[in-house]
C-alpha positions in Angstrom: 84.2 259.7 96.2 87.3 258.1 94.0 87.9 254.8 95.0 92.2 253.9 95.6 93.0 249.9 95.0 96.1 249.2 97.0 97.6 245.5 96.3 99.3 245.3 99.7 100.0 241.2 99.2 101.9 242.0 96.4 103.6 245.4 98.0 104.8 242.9 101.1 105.5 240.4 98.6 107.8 242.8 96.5 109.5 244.0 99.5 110.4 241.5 100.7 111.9 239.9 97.8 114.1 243.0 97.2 115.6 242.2 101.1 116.5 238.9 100.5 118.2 240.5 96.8 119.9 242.9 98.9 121.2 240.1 101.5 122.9 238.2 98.2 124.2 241.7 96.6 125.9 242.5 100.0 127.3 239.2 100.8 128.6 239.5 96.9 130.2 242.7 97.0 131.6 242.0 100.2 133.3 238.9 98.6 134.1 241.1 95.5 135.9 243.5 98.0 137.8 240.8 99.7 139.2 239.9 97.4 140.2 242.5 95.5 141.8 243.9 99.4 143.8 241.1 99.2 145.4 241.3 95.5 148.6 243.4 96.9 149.2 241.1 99.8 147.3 237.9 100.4 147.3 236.9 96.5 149.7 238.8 95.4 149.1 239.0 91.7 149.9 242.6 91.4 152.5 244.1 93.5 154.3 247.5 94.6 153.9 250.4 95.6 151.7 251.1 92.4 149.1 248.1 93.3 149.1 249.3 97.0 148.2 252.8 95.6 145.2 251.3 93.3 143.8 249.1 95.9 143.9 251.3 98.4 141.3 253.5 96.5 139.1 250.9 96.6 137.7 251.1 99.4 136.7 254.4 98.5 134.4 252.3 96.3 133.6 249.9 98.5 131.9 252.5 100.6 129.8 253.9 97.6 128.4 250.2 96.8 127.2 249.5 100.3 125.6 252.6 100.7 123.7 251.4 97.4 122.9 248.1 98.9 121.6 249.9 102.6 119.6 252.3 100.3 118.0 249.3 97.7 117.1 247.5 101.9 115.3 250.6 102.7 113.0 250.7 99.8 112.3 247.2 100.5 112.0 247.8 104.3 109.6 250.7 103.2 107.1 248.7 101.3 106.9 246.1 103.8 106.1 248.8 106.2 103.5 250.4 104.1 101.9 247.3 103.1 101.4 246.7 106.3 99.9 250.3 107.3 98.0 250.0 104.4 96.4 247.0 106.1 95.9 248.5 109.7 94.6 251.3 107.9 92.0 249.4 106.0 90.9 247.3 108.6 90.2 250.2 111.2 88.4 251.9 108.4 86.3 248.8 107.8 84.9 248.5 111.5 
């Protein structure tokens, strides 16, 4: 019988440090966004109708980078959770 090593401290561990990456990503690409929503008419360093046009495609963009980020938090989510049915696993195995 082969024997499978499974490092589920350092799986969690992993995991969960990619959540909390994601959770500073998001909060920076949200900023990014922001402000580059506002260029045309909060800021206003760029104006008319061809600034409006340009910024208006971004949130086309915006879209695409947060699905990134959601994806990135599911891969982390998905090690946590398999670390952790790793464990169960092993344990109920071990009785």
């Amino acid at each position: 019988m082969s024997e499978v090593k499974i490092d589920t401290v350092k799986m969690r561990e992993t995991g969960e440090n990619i959540l909390k990456l994601v959770e500073d990503l998001r909060s920076t690409y949200q900023d990014f966004f922001t402000r580059l929503e506002n260029v045309p008419t909060k800021t206003r360093e760029w104006v008319g109708p061809t600034s409006e046009e340009f910024f208006g495609t971004i949130k086309f963009d915006k879209i695409d980078f947060m699905a990134f980020t959601n994806n990135l938090y599911k891969y982390g989510k998905y090690l946590v959770d398999s670390a952790n049915e790793f464990e169960f696993t092993i344990q109920k195995i071990r009785r």
